[in-house]
C-alpha positions as CSV (number, residue, x, y, z in Angstrom):
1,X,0.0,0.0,0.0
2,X,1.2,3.4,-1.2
3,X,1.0,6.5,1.5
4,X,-0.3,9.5,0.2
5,X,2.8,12.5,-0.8
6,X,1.6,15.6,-0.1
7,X,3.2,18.8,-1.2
8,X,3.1,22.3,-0.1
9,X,2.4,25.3,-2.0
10,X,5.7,26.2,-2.4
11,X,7.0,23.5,-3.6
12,X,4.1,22.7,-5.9
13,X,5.4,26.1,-7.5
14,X,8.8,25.0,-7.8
15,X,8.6,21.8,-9.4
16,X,6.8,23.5,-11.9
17,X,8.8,26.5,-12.6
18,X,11.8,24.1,-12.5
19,X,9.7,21.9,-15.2
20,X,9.1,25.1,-17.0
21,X,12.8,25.7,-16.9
22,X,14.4,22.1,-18.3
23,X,11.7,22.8,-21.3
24,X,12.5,25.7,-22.2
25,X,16.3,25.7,-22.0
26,X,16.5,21.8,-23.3
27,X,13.2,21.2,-24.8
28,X,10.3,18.9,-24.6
29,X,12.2,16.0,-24.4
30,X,14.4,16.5,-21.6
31,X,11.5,18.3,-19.4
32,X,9.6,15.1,-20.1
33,X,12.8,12.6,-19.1
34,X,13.1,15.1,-16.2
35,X,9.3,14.3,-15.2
36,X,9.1,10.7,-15.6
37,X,12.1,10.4,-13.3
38,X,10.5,12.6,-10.7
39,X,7.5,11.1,-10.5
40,X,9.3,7.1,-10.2
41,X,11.0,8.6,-7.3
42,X,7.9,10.0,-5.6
43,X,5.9,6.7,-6.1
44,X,8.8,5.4,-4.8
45,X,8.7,7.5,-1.4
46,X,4.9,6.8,-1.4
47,X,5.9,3.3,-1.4
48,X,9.1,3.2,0.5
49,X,9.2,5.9,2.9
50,X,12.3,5.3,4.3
51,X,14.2,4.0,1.4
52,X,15.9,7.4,0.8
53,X,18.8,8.3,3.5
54,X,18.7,10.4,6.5
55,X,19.9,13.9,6.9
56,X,23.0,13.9,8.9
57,X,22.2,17.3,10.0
58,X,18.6,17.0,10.2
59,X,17.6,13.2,11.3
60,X,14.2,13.6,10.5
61,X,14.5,14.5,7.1
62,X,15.2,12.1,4.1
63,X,16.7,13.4,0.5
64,X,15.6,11.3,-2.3
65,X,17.8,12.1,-5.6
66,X,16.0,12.7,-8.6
67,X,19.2,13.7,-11.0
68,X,22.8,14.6,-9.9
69,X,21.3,18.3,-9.9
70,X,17.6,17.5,-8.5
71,X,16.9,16.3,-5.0
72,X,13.9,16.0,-3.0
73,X,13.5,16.7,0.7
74,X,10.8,14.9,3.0
């Protein structure tokens, strides 16, 4: 069973400005390869919750890498 992933308004807005940004600097393409490898890693968290490491500095966070550049924090 998959647990709900909720996101906040802010980031809502930056995973689609940053989605915005891979399209329009690499194309279609890219913002597509970009999304499809976001949203494995979020089913992924859904699924797996703490199959992503720990935050040294802050235990109760977990950062899930999307691409060398993209992380996620939950």
């Amino acid at each position: 069973m998959s647990l709900p992933v909720n996101w906040s308004p802010i980031s809502k807005t930056q995973y689609a400005n940053l989605l915005k940004f891979i399209e329009v600097e690499y194309g279609v393409d890219a913002a597509l390869k970009f999304l499809e490898k976001a949203e494995k890693k979020i089913d992924s968290i859904g699924q797996f919750p703490k199959s992503c490491p720990s935050s040294i500095q802050y235990p109760n966070f977990r950062k899930g890498v999307i691409t060398r550049q993209t992380s996620v924090y939950y």
